[in-house]
C-alpha positions as CSV (number, residue, x, y, z in Angstrom):
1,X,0.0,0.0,0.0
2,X,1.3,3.4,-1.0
3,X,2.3,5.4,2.5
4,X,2.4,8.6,0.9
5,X,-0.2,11.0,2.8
6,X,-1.8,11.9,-0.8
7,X,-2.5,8.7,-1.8
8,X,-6.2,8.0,-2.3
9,X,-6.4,4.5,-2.8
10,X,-8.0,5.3,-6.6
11,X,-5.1,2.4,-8.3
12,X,-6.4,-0.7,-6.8
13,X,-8.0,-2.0,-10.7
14,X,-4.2,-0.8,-11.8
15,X,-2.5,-2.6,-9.2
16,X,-5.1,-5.9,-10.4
17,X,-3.9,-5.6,-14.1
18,X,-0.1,-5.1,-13.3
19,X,-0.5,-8.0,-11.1
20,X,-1.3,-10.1,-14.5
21,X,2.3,-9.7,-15.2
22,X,4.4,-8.4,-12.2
23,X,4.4,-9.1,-8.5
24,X,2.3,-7.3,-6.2
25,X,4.8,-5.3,-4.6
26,X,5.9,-3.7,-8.2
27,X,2.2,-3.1,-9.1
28,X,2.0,-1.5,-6.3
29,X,4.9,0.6,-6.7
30,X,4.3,1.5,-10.4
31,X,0.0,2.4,-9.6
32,X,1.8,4.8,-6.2
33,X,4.4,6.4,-8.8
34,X,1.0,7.0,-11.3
35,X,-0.7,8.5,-8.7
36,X,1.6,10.5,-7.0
37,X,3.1,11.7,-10.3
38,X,6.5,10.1,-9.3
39,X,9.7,11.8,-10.8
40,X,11.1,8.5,-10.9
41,X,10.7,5.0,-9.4
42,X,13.9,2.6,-7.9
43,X,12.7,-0.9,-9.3
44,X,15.5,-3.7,-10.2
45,X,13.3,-6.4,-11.9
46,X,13.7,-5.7,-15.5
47,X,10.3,-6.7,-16.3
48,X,8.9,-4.3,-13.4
49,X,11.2,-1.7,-15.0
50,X,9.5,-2.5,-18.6
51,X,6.3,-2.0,-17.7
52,X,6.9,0.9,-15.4
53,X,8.4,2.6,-18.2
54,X,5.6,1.7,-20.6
55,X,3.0,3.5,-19.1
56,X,5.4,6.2,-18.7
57,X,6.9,6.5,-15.3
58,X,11.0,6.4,-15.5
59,X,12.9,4.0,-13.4
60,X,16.2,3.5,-12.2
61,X,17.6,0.4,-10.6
62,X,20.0,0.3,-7.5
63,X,22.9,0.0,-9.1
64,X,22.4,3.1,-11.4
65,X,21.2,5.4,-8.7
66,X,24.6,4.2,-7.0
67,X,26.5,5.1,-10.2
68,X,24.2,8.4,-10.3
69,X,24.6,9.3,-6.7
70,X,28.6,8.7,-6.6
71,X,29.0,10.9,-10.2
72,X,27.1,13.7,-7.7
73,X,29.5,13.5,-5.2
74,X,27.7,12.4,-2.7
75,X,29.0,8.8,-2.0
76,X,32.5,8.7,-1.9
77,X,35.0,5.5,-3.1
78,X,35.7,4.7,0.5
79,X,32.7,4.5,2.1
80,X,31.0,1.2,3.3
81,X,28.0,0.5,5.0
82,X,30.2,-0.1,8.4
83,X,32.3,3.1,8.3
């Protein structure tokens, strides 16, 4: 279910049809992205990334946004997860 304090609820017969050909968690990703007019959703499956970007809402998967965030600057070469 979409946290976001905007949602509405109006996607559940989106999240029905996506759930024809993704899991439920990326249906209900991609219907939350629709709804809250998403700049872009993080989705690694590359069939949830398909259909995402078929009806128009841009996706990146983990490791690009960890490519994208480190070309910003703000992750460093050293860093880990423990320090």
């Amino acid at each position: 279910m979409c946290l976001d304090h905007r949602f509405r609820g109006s996607h559940r017969p989106l999240v029905e049809a996506l759930k024809l050909e993704i899991d439920p968690g990326e249906a209900e990703a991609i219907a939350c992205a629709i709804e809250l007019n998403a700049e872009r959703l993080l989705l690694d499956e590359r069939l949830g990334r398909n259909v995402s970007q078929r009806l128009g809402v841009q996706c990146i998967g983990l490791l690009g946004l960890l490519i994208e965030a480190k070309n910003k600057g703000r992750v460093n070469d050293g860093e880990t997860a423990c320090g």
